[in-house]
C-alpha positions as CSV (number, residue, x, y, z in Angstrom):
1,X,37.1,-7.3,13.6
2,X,33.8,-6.9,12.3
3,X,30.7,-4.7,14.0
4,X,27.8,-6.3,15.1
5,X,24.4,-4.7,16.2
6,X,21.3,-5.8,17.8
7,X,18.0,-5.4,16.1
8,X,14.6,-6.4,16.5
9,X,13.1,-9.2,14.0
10,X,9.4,-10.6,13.7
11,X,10.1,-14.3,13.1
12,X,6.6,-15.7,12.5
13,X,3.2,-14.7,13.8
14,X,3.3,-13.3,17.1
15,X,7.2,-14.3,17.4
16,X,9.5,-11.0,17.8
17,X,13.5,-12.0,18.6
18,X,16.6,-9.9,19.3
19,X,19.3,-10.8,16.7
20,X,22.8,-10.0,16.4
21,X,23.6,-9.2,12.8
22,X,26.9,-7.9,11.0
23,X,26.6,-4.6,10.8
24,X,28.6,-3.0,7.6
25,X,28.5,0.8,6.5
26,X,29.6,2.5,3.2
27,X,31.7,4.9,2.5
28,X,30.8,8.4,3.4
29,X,27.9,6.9,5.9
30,X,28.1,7.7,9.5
31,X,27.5,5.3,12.3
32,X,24.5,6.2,14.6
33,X,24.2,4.8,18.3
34,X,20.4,4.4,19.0
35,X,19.0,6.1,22.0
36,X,15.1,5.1,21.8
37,X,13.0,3.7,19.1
38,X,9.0,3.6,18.9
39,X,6.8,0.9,17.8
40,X,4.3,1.4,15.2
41,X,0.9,0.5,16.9
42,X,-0.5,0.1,13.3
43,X,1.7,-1.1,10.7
44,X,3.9,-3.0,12.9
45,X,1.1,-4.7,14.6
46,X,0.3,-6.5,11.4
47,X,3.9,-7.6,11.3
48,X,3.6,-9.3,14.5
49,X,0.3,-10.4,13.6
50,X,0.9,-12.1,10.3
51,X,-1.4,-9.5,8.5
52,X,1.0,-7.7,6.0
53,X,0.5,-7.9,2.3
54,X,2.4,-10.6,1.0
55,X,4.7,-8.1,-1.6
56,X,4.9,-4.6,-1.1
57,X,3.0,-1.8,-3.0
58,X,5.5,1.5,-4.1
59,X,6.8,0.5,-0.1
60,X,9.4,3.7,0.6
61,X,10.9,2.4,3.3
62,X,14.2,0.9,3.2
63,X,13.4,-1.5,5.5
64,X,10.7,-3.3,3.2
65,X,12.0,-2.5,0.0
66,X,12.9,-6.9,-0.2
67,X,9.3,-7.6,0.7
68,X,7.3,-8.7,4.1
69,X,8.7,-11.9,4.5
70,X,9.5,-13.5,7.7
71,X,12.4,-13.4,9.2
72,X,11.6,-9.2,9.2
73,X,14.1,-6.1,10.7
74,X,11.4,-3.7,10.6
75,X,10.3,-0.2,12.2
76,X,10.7,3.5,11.6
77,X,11.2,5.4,14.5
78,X,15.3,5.4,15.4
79,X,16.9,8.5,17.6
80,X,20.7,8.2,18.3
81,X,23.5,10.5,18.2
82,X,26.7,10.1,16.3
83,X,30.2,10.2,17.0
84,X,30.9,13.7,17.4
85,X,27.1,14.1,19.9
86,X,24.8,15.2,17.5
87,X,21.1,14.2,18.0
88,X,19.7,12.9,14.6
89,X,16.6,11.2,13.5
90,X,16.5,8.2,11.3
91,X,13.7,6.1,9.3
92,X,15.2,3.0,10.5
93,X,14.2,-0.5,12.5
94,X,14.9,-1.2,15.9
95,X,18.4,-1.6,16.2
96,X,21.0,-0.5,18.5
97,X,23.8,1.1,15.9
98,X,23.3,1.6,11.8
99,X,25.1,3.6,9.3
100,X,23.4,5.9,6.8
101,X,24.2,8.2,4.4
102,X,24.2,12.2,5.5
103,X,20.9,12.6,3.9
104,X,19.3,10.5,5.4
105,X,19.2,12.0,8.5
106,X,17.5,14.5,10.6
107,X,19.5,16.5,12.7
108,X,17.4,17.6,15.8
109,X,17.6,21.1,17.4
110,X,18.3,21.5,21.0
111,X,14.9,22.5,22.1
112,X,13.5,19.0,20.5
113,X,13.9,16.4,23.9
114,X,14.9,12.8,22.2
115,X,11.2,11.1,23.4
116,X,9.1,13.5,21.3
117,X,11.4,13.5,18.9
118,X,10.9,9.6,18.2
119,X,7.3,10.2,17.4
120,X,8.2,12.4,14.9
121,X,7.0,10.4,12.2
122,X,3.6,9.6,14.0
123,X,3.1,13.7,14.3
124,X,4.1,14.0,10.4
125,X,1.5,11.4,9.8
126,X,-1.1,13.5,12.0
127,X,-0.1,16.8,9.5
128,X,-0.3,15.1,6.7
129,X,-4.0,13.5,7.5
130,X,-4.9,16.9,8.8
131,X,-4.5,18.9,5.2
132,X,-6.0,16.3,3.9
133,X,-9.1,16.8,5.6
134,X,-9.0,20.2,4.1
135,X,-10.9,21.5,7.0
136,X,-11.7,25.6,6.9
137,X,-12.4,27.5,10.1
138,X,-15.1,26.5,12.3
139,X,-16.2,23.0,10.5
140,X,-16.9,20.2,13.0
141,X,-14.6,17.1,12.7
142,X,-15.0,13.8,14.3
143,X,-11.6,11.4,14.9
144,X,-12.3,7.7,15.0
145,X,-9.3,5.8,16.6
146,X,-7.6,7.0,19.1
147,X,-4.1,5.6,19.2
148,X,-0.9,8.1,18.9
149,X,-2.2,9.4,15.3
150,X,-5.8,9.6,16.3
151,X,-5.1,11.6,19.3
152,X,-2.1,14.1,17.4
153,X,-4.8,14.1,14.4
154,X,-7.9,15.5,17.0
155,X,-4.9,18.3,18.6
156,X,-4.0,19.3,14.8
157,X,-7.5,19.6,13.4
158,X,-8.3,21.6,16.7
159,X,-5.5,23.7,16.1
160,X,-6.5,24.2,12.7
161,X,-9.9,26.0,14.0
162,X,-12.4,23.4,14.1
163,X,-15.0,24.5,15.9
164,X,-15.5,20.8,17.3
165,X,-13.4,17.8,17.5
166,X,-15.5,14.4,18.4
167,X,-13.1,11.9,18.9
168,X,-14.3,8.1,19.6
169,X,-12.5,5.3,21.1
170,X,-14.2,2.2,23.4
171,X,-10.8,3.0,25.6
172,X,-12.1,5.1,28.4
173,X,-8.2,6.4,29.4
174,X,-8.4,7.2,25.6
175,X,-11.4,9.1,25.7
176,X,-10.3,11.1,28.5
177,X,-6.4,12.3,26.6
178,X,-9.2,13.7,24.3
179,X,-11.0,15.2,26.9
180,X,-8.5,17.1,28.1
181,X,-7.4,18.3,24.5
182,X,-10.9,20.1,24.4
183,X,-12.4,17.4,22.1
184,X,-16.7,15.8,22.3
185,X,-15.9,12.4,23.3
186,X,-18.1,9.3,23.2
187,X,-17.6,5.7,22.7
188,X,-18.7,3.5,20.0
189,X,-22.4,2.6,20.1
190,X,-25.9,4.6,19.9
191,X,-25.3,7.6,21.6
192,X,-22.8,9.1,19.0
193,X,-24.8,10.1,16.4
194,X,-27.1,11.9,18.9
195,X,-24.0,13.7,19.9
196,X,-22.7,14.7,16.3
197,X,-26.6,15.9,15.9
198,X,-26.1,17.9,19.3
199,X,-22.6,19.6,17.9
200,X,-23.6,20.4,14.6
201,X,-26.9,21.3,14.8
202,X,-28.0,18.1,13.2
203,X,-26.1,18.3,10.4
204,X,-23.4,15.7,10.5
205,X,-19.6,16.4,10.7
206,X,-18.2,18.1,8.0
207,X,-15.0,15.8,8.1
208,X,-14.4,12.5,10.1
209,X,-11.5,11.0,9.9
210,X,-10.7,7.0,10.4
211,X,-7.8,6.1,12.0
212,X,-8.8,2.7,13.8
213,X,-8.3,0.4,11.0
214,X,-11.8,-1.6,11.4
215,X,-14.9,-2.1,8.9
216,X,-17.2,-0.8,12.2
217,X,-15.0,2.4,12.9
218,X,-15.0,3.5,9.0
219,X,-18.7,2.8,8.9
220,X,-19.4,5.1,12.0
221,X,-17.4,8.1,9.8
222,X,-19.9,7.7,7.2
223,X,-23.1,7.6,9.6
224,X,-22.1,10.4,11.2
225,X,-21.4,12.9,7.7
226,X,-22.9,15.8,6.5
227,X,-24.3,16.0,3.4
228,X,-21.4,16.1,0.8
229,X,-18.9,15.3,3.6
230,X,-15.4,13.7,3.5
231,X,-14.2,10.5,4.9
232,X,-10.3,10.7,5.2
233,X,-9.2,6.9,5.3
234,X,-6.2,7.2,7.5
235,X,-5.8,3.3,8.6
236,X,-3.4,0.7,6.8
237,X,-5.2,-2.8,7.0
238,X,-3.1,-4.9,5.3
239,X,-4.2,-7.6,3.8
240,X,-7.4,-7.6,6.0
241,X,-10.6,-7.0,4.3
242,X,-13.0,-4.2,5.2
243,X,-16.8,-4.7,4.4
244,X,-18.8,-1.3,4.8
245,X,-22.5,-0.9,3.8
246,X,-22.8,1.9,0.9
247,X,-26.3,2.0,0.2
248,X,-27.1,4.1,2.8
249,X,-26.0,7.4,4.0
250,X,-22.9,7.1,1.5
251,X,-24.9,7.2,-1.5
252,X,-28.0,9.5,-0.2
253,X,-25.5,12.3,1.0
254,X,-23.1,11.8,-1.7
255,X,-20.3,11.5,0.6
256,X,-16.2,11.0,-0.6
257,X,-14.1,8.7,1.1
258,X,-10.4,9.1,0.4
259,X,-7.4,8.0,1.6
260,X,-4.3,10.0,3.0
261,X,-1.1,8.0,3.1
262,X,2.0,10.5,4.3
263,X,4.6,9.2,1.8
264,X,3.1,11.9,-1.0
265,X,1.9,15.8,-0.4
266,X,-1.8,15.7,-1.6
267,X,-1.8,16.8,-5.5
268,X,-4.1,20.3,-4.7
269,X,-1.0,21.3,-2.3
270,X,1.8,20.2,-3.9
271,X,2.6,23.7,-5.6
272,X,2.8,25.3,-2.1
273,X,4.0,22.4,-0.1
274,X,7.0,19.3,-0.1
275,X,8.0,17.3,2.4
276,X,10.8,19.6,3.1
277,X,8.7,22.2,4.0
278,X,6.1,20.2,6.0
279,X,9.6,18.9,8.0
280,X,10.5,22.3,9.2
281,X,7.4,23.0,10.2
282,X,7.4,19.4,12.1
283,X,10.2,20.1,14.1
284,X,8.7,23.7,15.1
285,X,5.5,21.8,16.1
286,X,7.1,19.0,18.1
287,X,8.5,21.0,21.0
288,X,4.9,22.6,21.5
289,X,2.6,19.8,21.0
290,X,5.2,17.4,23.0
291,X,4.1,14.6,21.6
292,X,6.1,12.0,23.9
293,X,3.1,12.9,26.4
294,X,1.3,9.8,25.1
295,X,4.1,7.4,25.8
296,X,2.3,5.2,27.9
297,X,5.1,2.2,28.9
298,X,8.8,1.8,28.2
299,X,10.8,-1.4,27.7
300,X,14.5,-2.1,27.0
301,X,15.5,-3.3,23.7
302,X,15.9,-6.3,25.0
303,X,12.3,-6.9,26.1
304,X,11.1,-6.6,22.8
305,X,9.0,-9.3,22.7
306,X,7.1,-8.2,25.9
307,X,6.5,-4.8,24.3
308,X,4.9,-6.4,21.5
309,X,3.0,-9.2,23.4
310,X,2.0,-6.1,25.8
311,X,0.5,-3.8,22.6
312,X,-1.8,-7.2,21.4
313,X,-3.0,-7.5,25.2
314,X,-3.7,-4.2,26.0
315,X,-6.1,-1.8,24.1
316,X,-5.5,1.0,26.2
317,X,-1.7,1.1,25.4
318,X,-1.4,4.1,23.0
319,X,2.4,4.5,22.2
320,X,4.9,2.2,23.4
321,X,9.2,2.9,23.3
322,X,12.4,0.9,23.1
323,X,15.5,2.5,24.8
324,X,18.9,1.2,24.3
325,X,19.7,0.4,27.4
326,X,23.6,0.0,26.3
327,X,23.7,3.5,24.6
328,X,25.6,5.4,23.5
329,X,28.2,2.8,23.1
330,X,26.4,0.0,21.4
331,X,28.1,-1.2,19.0
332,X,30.1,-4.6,19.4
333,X,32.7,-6.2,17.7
334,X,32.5,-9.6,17.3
């Protein structure tokens, strides 16, 4: 008899189905019972949305590596355990049971609980934005976007020993996770750059970084810059376009925009850092920064599609999960 498993597919634009599918491992992989997935609020929204590129471009993950096409097993988040009770991590879709290789797998320490773990590609995302900042001590920093990253990206740079975070968002429950964090918050409109003015003296933020994946919110990070400041392009927009206005403060202040994408260590820090090292330092960092704090709902597996239809309805939604609600034993045979 073969194994089947359950996994989550986008099916067209704004369709998301449970599927059985054969499940098949190779030799020398182990089989992995999922315990909780997370859904990407970016890159997965576009998915569900209809708004990916139409081939991929150097894609890493194994999970697009035949291309965005619909019908799509997709995600990136998995936390399971494997037949002998280990905890492990696993760049894989929603799904219920998978085999990988050894490799290919995070083993979690004790001290790592299994919800903050799942975001643990969210928080490497936040690291990864946050050297590439290259903020020094007591620079002012704005965040733009407030989602999962956003938020973990405003707690990093503050961390780092900037001497103000202003973190922006039109969500006021956003707003106030920030708040609490120690970040200057404000909403989108007129009275932020009177607040950048107010926290730096009038000179602009030394480093804003965009995570909201809209022309309007990438604008705002180059209104509000110092001269000679850095724009760190953190968003993922697909195939959408972005119009931004350049003649302005961009070219006046001579201001760099550049993008951070958390497949490759920067170029000026790879001699001193690789992803293995940034990992250990991840799973030191989870367990302090508990991440799994800006879970906001929960849905079974099986409710897939209402998790999805939930994230498009609700702006205020900042990290959304999928627990297995037939773990550990998930794995059928059909």
């Amino acid at each position: 008899m073969s194994e089947v498993a359950r996994g989550v597919f986008f099916t067209g634009e704004h369709s998301v189905e449970l599927r059985k599918f054969p499940l098949v491992g190779k030799p020398g992989e182990l089989k992995v019972s999922s315990l909780i997935t997370a859904i990407s609020h970016g890159t997965e929204m576009l998915a569900y949305t209809g708004r990916l590129p139409d081939a991929p471009d150097g894609e890493t993950l194994d999970a697009l590596k035949d291309g965005y096409g619909y019908p799509l097993l997709y995600g990136y988040m998995n936390v399971g355990v494997l037949e002998d009770g280990s905890k492990v991590f696993a760049f894989r879709p929603h799904q219920d049971c998978f085999y990988a290789a050894p490799e290919d797998l995070i083993y979690l320490p004790e001290d790592i609980e299994t919800e903050d773990a799942v975001l643990l590609p969210s928080l490497e995302t936040a690291f990864s934005i946050t050297h590439d900042t290259g903020l020094r001590f007591r620079e002012h920093a704005a965040v733009v976007g407030l989602g999962v990253i956003g938020l973990l990206t405003a707690e990093l740079l503050l961390l780092a020993g900037a001497a103000s975070v202003i973190a922006v968002d039109y969500s006021p429950s956003r707003r106030e996770r920030a708040r609490q964090l120690g970040c200057c918050v404000c909403a989108p409109g007129p009275d932020l750059l009177a607040l950048v003015d107010e926290q730096t003296q009038g000179r602009g933020v030394d480093h804003a970084v965009h995570t909201s994946a809209s022309s309007a919110g990438l604008q705002s990070c180059i209104d509000m810059c110092a001269h000679e400041g850095h724009v760190v392009e953190a968003s993922w927009y697909g195939r959408d376009e972005t119009p931004i206005h350049l003649g302005g403060a961009f070219h006046r202040k001579r201001i760099r925009i550049s993008s951070s994408q958390v497949s490759h260590i920067g170029a000026a820090l790879s001699l001193r850092w690789n992803k293995k090292r940034r990992m250990q330092e991840l799973l030191l960092l989870l367990p302090q920064l508990r991440p799994s704090k800006y879970i906001t709902q929960r849905f079974p597996l099986a409710e897939a599609a209402h998790a999805f239809k939930y994230i498009a309805q609700d702006t205020n939604a900042i990290q959304i999960v999928l627990t297995n609600e037939e773990s550990p034993n998930v794995c059928h045979r059909s």
